[in-house]
C-alpha positions as CSV (number, residue, x, y, z in Angstrom):
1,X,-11.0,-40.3,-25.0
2,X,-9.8,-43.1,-22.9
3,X,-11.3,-44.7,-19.2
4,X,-9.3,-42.7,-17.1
5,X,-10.5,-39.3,-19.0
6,X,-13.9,-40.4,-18.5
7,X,-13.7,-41.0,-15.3
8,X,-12.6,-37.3,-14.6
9,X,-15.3,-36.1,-16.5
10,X,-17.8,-37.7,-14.7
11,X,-16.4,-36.7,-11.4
12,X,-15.9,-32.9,-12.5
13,X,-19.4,-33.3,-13.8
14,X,-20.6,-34.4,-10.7
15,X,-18.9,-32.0,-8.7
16,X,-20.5,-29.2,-10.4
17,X,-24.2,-30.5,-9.8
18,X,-23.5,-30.6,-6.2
19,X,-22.2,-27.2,-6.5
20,X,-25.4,-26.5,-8.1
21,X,-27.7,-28.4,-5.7
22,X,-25.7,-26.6,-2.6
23,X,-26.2,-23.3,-4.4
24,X,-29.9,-23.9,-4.8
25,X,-30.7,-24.5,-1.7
26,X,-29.3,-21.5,-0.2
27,X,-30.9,-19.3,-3.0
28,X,-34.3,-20.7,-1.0
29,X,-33.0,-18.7,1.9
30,X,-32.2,-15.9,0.5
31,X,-34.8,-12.9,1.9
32,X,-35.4,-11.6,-1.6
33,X,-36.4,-15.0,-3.3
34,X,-39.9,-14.9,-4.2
35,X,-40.5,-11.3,-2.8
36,X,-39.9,-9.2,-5.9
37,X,-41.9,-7.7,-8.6
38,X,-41.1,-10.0,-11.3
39,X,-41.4,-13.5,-8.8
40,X,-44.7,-15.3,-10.0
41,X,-46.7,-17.7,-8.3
42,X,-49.9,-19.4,-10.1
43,X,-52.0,-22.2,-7.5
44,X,-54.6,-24.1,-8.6
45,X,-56.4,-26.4,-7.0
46,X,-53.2,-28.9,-5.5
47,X,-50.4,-27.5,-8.1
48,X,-48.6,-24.5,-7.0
49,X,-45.8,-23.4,-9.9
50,X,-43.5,-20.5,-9.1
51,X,-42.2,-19.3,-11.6
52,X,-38.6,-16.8,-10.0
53,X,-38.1,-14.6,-13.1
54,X,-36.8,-11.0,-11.4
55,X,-34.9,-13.3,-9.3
56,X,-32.9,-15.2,-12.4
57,X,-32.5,-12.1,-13.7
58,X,-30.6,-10.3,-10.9
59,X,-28.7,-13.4,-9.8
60,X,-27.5,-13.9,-13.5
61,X,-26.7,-10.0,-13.7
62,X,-24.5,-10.7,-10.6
63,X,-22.8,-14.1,-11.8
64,X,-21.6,-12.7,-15.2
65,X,-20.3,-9.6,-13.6
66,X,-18.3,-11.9,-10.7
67,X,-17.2,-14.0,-13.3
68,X,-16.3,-11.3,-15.9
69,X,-14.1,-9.6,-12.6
70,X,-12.5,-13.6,-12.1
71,X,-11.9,-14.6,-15.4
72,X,-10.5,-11.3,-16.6
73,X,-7.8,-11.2,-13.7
């Protein structure tokens, strides 16, 4: 792999955090986050960890199938 393959590695690997990062933060706005069944949240003291299982769960249920319907085309 030469420099200039590198280079577009990086930026494609870049790219996709941001993706990512952009996609995270709208997940946080989302009115479901955090509100179902399977969404746990454990506080003690000044640490707070929440812990979004049901929510994974359902949002990966939703990629594969969007991706399966893209790919597939």
């Amino acid at each position: 792999m030469d420099l200039t393959q590198a280079g577009k590695l990086i930026l494609i690997a870049g790219f996709a955090l941001v993706v990512v990062g952009a996609l995270i933060m709208l997940a946080g706005r989302l009115p479901f986050v955090g509100q179902l069944p399977g969404d746990f949240e454990f506080r003690r003291g000044n640490t707070t960890v929440f812990v979004p299982l049901a929510t994974m769960i359902i949002l990966s249920i939703l990629l594969t199938i969007a991706l399966n319907l893209w790919l597939r085309r």
